[in-house]
C-alpha positions in Angstrom: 0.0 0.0 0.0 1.3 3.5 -0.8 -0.1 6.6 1.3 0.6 9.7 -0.7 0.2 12.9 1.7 -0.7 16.4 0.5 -1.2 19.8 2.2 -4.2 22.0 1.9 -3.1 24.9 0.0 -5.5 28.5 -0.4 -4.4 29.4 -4.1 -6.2 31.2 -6.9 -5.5 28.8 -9.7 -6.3 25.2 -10.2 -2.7 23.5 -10.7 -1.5 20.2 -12.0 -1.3 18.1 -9.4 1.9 16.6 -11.3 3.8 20.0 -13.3 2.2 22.7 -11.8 0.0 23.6 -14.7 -2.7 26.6 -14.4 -5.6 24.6 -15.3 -8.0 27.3 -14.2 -8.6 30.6 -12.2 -11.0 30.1 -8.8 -13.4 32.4 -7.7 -15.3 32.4 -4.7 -17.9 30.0 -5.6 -16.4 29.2 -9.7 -13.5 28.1 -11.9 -12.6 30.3 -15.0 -13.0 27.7 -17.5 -15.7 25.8 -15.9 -15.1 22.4 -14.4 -16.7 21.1 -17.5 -14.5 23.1 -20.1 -11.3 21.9 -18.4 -12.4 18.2 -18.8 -13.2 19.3 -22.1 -10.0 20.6 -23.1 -8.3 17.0 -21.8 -7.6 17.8 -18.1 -8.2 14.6 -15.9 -10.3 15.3 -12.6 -9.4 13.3 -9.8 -12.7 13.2 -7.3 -11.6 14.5 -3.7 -8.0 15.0 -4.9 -7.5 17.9 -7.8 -6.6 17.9 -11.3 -3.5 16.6 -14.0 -3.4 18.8 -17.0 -3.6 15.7 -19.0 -3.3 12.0 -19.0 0.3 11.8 -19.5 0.9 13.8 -16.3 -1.8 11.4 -14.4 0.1 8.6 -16.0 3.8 10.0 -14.5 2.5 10.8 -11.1 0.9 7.4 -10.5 3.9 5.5 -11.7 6.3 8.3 -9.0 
């Protein structure tokens, strides 16, 4: 079994969770493109975790 930690982080930009990619600007209550454009445009959501940019990236960070 592998535990991967992460740390809470207040930012105003959806990141890669692997490069560090802007995915998208965060508003209050919004992202700037929606949830549904970024999945759109090949960004991979990962539920109660964040987003890769694409699959390659969520490819490379499950294989680190």
């Amino acid at each position: 079994m592998k535990i991967v930690l992460t740390e809470y982080k207040q930012e105003d930009n959806c990141k890669c969770q692997f490069c560090d990619t802007i995915i998208a600007k965060l508003t209050e209550n919004t992202m700037i493109p929606s949830a549904e454009e970024c999945y759109k445009n090949g960004n991979v959501p990962i539920p109660n975790f964040g987003w890769f940019c694409s699959q390659d990236c969520a490819s490379k960070y499950e294989i680190k």
